[in-house]
C-alpha positions in Angstrom: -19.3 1.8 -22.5 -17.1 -1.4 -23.9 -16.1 -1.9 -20.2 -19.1 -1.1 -18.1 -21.1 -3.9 -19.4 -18.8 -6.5 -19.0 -18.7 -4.7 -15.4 -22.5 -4.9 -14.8 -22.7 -8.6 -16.7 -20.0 -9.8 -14.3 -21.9 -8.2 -10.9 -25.7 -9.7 -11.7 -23.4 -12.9 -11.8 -22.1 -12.8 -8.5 -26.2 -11.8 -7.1 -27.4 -14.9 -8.8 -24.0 -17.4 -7.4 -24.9 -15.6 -4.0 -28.9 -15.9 -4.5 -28.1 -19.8 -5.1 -25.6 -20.1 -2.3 -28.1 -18.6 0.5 -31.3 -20.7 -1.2 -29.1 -24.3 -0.9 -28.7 -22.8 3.1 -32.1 -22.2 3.2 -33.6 -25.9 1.8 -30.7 -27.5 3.9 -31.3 -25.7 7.4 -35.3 -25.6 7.5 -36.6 -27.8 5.2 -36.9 -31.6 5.0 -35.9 -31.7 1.3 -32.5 -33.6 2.0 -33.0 -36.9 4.4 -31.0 -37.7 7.1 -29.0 -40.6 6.7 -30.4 -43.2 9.4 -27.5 -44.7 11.6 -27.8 -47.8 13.8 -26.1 -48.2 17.3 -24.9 -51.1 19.6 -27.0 -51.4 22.6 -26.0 -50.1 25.6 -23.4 -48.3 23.8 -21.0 -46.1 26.5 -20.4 -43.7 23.4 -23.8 -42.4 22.8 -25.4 -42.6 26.6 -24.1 -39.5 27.8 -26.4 -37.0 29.4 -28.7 -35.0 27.9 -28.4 -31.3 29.3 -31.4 -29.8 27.7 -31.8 -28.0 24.4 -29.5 -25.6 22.1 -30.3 -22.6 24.0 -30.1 -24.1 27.4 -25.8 -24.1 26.5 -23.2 -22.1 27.8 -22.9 -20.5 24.0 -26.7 -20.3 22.6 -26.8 -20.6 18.4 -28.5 -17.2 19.2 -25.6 -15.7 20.6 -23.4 -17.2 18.5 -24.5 -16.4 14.8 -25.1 -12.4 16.3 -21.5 -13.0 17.0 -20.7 -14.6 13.6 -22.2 -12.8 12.3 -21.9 -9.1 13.8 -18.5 -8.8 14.8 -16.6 -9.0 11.2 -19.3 -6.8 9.9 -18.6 -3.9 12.4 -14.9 -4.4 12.4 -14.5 -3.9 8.5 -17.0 -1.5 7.9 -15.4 0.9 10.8 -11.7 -0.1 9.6 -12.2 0.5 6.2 -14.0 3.8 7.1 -11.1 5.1 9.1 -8.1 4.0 6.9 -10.0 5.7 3.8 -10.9 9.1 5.6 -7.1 9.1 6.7 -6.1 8.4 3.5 -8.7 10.8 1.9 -7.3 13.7 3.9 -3.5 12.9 2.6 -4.5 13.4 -1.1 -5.5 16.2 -3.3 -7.6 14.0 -5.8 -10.7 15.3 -7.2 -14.2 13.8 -7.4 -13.6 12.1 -10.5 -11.0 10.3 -8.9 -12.6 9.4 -5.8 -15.5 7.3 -7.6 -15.0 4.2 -9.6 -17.7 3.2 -12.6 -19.0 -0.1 -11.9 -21.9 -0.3 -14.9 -23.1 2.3 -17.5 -25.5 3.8 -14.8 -23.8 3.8 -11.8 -20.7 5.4 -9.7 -19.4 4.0 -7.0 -17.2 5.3 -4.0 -13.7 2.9 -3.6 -14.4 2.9 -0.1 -18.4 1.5 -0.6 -16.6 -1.1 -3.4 -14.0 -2.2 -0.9 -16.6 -2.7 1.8 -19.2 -4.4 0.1 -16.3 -6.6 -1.0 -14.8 -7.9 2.0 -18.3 -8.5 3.4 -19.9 -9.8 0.6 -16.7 -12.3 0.3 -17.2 -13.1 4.0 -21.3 -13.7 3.9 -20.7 -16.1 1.2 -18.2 -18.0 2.8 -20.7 -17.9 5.6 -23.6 -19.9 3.7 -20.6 -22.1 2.2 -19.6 -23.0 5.5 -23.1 -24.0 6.4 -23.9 -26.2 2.8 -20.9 -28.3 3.6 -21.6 -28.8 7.4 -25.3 -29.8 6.6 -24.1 -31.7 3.8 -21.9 -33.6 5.9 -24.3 -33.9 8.6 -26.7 -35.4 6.0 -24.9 -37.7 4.6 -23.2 -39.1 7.7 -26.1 -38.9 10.0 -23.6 -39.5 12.6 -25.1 -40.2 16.5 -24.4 -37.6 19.2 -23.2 -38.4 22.8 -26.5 -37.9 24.4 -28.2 -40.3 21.5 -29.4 -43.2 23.6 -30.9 -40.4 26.3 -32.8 -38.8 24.2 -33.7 -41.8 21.8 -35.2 -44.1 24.9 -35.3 -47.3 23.1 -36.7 -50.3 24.9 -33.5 -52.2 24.9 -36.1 -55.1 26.2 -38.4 -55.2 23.2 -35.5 -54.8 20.9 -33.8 -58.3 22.2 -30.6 -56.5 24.1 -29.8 -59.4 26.5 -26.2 -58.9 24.6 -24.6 -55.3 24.7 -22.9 -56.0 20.9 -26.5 -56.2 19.5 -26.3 -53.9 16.5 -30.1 -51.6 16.2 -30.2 -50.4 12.7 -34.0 -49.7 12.6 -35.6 -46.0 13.3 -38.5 -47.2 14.9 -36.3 -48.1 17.6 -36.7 -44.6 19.8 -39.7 -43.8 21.7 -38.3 -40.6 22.5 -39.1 -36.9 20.9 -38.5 -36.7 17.1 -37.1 -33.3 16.9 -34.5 -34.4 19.3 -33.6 -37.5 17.8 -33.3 -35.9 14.3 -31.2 -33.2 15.9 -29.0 -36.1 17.8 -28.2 -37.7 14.5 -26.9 -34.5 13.0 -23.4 -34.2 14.8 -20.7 -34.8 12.1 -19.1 -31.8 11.9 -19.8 -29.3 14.2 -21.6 -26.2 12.8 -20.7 -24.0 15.7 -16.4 -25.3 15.3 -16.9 -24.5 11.7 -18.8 -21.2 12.0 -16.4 -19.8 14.8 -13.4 -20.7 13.2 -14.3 -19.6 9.8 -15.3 -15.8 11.3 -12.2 -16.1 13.8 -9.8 -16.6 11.3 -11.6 -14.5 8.5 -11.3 -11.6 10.5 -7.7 -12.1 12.1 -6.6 -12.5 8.6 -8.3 -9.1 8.0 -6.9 -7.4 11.0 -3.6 -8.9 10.0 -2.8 -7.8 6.4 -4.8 -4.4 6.5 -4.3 -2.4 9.8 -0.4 -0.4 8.9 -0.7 1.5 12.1 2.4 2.2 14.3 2.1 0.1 17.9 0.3 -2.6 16.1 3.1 -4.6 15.8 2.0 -6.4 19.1 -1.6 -5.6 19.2 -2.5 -7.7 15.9 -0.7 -10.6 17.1 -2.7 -10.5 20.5 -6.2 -9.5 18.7 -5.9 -12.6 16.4 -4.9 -14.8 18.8 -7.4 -14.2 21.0 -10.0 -14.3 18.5 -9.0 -17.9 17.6 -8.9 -18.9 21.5 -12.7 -17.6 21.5 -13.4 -20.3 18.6 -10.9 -23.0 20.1 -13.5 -22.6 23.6 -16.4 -22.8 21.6 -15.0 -26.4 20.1 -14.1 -27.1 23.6 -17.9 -26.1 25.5 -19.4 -28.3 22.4 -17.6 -31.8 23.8 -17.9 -30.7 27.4 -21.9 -30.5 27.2 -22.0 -33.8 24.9 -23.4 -32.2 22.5 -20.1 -33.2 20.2 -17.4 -35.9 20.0 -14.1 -34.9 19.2 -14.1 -35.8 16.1 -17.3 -33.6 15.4 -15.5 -30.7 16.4 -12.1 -31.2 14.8 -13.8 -31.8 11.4 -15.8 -28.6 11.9 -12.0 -26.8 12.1 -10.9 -28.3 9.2 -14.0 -27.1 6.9 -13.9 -23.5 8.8 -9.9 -22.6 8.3 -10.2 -24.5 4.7 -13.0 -22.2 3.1 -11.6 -19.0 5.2 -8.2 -19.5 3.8 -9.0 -20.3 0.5 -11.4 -17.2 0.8 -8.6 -15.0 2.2 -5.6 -15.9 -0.3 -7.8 -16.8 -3.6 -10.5 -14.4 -3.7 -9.7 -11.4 -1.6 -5.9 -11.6 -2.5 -5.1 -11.0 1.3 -7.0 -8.1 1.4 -5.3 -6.1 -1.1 -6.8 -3.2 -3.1 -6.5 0.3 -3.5 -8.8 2.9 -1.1 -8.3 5.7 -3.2 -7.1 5.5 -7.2 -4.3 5.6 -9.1 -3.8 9.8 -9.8 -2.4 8.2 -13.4 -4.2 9.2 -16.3 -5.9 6.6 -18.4 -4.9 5.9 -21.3 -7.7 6.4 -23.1 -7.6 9.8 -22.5 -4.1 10.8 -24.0 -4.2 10.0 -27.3 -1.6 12.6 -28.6 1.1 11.1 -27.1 4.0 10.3 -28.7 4.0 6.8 -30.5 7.7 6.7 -29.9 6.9 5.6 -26.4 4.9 2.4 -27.7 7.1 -0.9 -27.5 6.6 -3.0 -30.8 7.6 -6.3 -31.6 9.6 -7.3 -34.7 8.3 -10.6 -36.7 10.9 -12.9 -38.2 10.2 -11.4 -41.7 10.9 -8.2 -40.7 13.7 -9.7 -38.9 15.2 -11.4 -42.2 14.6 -8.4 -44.6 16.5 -6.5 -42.0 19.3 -8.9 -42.1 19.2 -9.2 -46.3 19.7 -5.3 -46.6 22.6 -5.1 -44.0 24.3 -8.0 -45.7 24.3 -6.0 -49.1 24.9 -3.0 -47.8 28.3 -4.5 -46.0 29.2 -6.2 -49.7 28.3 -2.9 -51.8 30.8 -1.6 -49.3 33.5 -3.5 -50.2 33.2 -3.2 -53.6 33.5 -0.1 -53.8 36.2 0.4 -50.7 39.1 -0.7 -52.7 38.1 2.2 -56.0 37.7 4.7 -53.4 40.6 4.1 -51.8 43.5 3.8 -55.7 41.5 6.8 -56.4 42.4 8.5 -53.5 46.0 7.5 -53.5 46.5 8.6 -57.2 45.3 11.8 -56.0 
């Protein structure tokens, strides 16, 4: 009872962090509660005049196709690998049902392989909606232009006095061209889709990588991974092509993706580590006839001292009495 409700205490915790995590998403992504910070541009500006080839889902990789992907993919991959490794491991033991369930409150059982699961998952889903408050974030805060700015802005370069091209236009009323557009133009910096892909590329490699034992993996994993990050590395690389991203969008998008998923991966989920099945040991709560001889214990310094006082006149009761015993003896 002493340790279920710390248990149970500690779990609503995580359901509110998570609640919180996917309600920031939520304000970030569809809501106007967080302004976009307005950036001016130099007319005529080579940077930002690139072509506009239509709207998200017009592109080579749709955000549709991408967040199933995301968002899929990992979650199919761990719940059938962590099915199969604990049915194989399930059929090598002899363990009975109280062994095979772990108590996670004081009204609850639940299976190792359900914990494990909803672990890995749960881990990865929150990195998820971490990965998207910090690209919004940044994308707020910077409001940095996108290629295609100045074609889907349409300012009158006339009206706004750009017989000079270094004429800086700091102004929003400058555009004349669709609002949802332009506010999606100025939200560049990073890339959501670099960040996304290489968050769940990486995620799962490092999943694939520390938990599949299997002989004939040893060049299999290797290949998987790798080719998982090459599928995220493309998606970086279709996201400049279309000018829809500068470089420098997309590399920043890398670095928040493979900073979260590592930090995720070696601080949280301890490189996947945990038991499928548990430890056939006995508790120690439940032997409590066993010998205390067993039990380590640590002297104090008084102890220590006492010790030392005894021995010391011990050793000079022996001496006094050594040299009797011994005339005695040679009287005899």
């Amino acid at each position: 009872m002493f340790l279920s409700l710390p248990l149970t205490n500690m779990l609503y915790f995580q359901l509110v962090i998570m609640a919180g995590t996917v309600m920031l998403a939520y304000y970030f992504e569809y809501t106007d509660t967080f302004n976009v910070h307005v950036q001016g541009f130099f007319c005529y500006d080579n940077a930002y005049a690139k072509p506009y080839l239509g709207p998200e889902e017009s592109s080579a990789i749709p955000p549709a196709l991408l967040y199933a992907l995301v968002a899929g993919v990992p979650t199919l991959v761990i719940m059938i690998s962590e099915t199969v490794l604990f049915l194989i491991q399930y059929s090598s033991k002899e363990l009975d049902s109280q062994e095979k369930t772990m108590l996670t409150g004081d009204c609850c059982y639940l299976n190792p392989l359900v914990r494990r699961t909803f672990r890995f998952l749960g881990v990865y889903t929150f990195g998820l909606f971490t990965v998207d408050i910090f690209v919004n974030a940044g994308q707020v805060v910077t409001g940095n232009l996108s290629p295609h700015f100045l074609t889907v802005c349409k300012p009158n370069f006339t009206a706004l006095g750009c017989q000079h091209a270094l004429r800086y236009i700091s102004h929003q009323e400058a555009c004349t061209g669709n609002q949802e557009d332009i506010l999606r133009a100025r939200k560049t910096f990073p890339s959501k889709e670099a960040a996304l892909s290489i968050y769940a590329a990486l995620y799962l490699a490092s999943y694939i990588t520390c938990t599949v034992k299997a002989k004939g993996t040893r060049l299999a994993k290797p290949v998987l991974s790798l080719g998982l990050m090459c599928l995220a590395f493309l998606t970086g690389l279709n996201r400049v092509a279309e000018y829809r991203n500068h470089w420098s969008d997309v590399i920043a998008g890398f670095v928040i993706g493979v900073a979260i998923a590592t930090f995720l991966v070696v601080c949280v989920v301890h490189n996947f580590k945990g038991k499928l099945l548990l430890s056939e040991d006995p508790p120690q709560d439940n032997m409590p006839n066993a010998p205390m001889m067993n039990m380590s214990r640590v002297e104090s310094p008084l102890e220590k001292y006492i010790a030392s006082q005894i021995w010391a006149g011990a050793d000079r009761g022996y001496m006094a009495v050594e040299p009797h015993y011994q005339e005695s003896h040679h009287l005899r």
